[in-house]
N, C-alpha and C positions, 0 to 999 in steps of 0.2 A: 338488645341489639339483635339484628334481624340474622340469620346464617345466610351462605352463598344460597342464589337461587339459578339452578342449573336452567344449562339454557338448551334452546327448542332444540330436538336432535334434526340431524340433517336430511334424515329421511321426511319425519315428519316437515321442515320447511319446504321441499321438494313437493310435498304432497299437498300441504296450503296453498301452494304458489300455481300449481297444474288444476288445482277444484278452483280458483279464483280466476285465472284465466280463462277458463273455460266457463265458466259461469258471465266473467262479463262481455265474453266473445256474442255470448246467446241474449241477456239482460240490455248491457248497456253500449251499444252501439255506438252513440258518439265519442267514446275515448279509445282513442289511438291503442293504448296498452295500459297496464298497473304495475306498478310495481310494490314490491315486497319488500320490506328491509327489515332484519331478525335482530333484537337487541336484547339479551338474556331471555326472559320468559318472554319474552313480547315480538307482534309482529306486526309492524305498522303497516300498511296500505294505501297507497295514493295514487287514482287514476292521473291519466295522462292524457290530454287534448293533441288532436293533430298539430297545433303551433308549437307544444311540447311545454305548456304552462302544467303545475301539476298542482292536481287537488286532493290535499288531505281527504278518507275517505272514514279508514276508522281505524281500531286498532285492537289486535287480541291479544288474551293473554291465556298462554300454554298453562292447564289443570295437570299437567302429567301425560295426559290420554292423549291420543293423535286423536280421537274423534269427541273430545267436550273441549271447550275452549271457554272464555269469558271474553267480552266484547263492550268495545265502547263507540259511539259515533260520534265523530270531530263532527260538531260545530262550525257551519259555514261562515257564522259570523264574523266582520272583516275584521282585524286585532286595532287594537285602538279607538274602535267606537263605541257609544255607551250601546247598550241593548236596552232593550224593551224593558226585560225580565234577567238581571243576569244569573246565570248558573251558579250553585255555590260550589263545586266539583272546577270549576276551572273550565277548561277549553271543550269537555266531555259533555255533551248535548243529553247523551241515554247511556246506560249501561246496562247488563244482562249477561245469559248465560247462553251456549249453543250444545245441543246435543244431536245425538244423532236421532234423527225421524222429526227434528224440526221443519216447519213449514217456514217459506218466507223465501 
């Protein structure tokens, strides 16, 4: 059985949520905003259209360190249609690691 897995502290969410804004203020132009939603280790991410539809974008998961995280990218594919190729991971397209002095 797994133990409790502490969740993101509050600084660090504050600190993901202000590098992400600010990132797709410069990056991604067409969505309105992002938002962040924190759920024990994890911090989902979904841009947000000027009509206010939202798209899953990815999602992280807290190493301990405000600055390494582990990372997955949702799949845009629509739910209930077959794919090409489907994923054996589920809804996760990619997954990896982010550190500091990463490019991208």
């Amino acid at each position: 059985m797994m133990g409790h897995m502490p969740a993101i502290p509050h600084s660090t969410r504050s600190s993901i949520t202000l590098r992400l804004l600010d990132h797709a203020e410069k990056h991604w132009p067409q969505l309105d905003k992002i938002q962040v939603t924190c759920r024990s280790t994890f911090a989902y991410v979904a841009g947000v259209l000027p009509g206010g539809e939202q798209l899953p974008l990815f999602r992280l998961r807290s190493s301990g360190s405000a600055h390494c995280f582990g990372f997955a990218i949702y799949s845009a594919w629509p739910r209930g249609q077959s794919r090409p190729e489907p994923d054996a991971g589920g809804r996760w397209l990619c997954r990896g690691r982010l550190r500091p002095g990463s490019r991208g």
